[in-house]
N, C-alpha and C positions, 0 to 999 in steps of 0.2 A: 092174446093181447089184441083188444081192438084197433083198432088204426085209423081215424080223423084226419079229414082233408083241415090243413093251418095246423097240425101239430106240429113241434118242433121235436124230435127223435136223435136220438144220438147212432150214428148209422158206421159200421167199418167200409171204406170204400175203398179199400182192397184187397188185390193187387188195381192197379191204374196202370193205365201206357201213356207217355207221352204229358201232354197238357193237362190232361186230368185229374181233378182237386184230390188230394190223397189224402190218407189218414183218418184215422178215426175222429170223426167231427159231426158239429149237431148238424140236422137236415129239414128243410119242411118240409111236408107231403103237400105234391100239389097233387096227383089226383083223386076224383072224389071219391066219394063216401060207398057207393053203388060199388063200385072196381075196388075199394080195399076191400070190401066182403067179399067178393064174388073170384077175384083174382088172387094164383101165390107171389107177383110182380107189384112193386108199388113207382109211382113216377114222383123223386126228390128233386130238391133243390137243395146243393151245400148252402153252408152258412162260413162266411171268414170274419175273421175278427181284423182281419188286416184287408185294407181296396181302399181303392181312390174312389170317390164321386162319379163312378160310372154311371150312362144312364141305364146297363141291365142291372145296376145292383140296387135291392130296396135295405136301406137304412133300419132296421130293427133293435130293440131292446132285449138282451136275453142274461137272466143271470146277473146283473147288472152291470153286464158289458154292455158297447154298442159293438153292432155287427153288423153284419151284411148277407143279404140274400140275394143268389148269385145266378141270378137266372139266367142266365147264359150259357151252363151249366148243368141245368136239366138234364137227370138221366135215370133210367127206369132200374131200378134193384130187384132183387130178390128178397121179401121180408125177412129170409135167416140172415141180412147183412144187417136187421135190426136190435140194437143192444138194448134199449129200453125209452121209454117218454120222459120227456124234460117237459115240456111246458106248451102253450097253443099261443100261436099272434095274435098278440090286439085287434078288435075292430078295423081300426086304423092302417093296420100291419097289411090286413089280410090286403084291403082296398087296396091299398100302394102294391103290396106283390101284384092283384088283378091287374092293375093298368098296367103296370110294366110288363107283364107276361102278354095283354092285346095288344101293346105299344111292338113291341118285338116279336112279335108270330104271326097275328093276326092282318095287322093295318099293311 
C-alpha cells in the first residue's frame, strides 16, 4: 500500500500508556512522501471526533463528521499498525495542519 503525506488512514494505536490517544481511529500522515517509501515507520497524527477549540487541534471534515487533528499528539508507528486508507485533506486541511504543526514545533 502506498502511503501519502495528508492521507487520512485508519491506524490501531494499540497498546497506549498513560495519556495517549487509544483505539483504533483514523490518523493523518504527517510525514513525507521520501520517508514513507524509504522507511517501515510512518509519523501520524490522531484524529478525534470529540476536543475543544484547541490551538493544537486543526478542525477537519472527514466522513461527514467534523473532527479534529490532534497535533499535539504526534507519534511515529510502525506501518503494520496500518488498517487501510480513508481519504486525503483538503487543500485547506493540509494548510491549517502546516501552520499549526510550525505554530507548535517550530516558532
Amino acid at each position: 500500500m502506498e502511503l501519502r503525506q495528508y492521507q487520512i488512514v485508519l491506524v490501531n494505536l494499540d497498546p497506549t500508556i498513560g495519556n495517549e490517544m487509544k483505539k483504533t481511529r483514523p490518523c493523518v500522515i504527517i510525514s513525507p512522501d521520501e520517508m514513507n517509501r524509504h522507511l517501515r515507520t510512518i509519523v501520524i497524527a490522531p484524529m478525534t471526533s470529540n476536543s475543544k477549540n484547541y490551538p493544537t487541534r486543526v478542525p477537519v471534515r472527514h466522513n461527514k463528521t467534523k473532527g479534529w487533528v490532534v497535533i499535539d499528539q504526534i507519534r511515529t508507528i510502525d506501518r503494520q499498525r496500518i488498517i487501510k486508507i480513508l481519504d486525503t485533506l483538503t487543500e485547506k486541511e493540509i494548510y491549517n495542519v502546516k501552520t499549526v504543526i510550525q505554530e507548535t514545533y517550530v516558532e
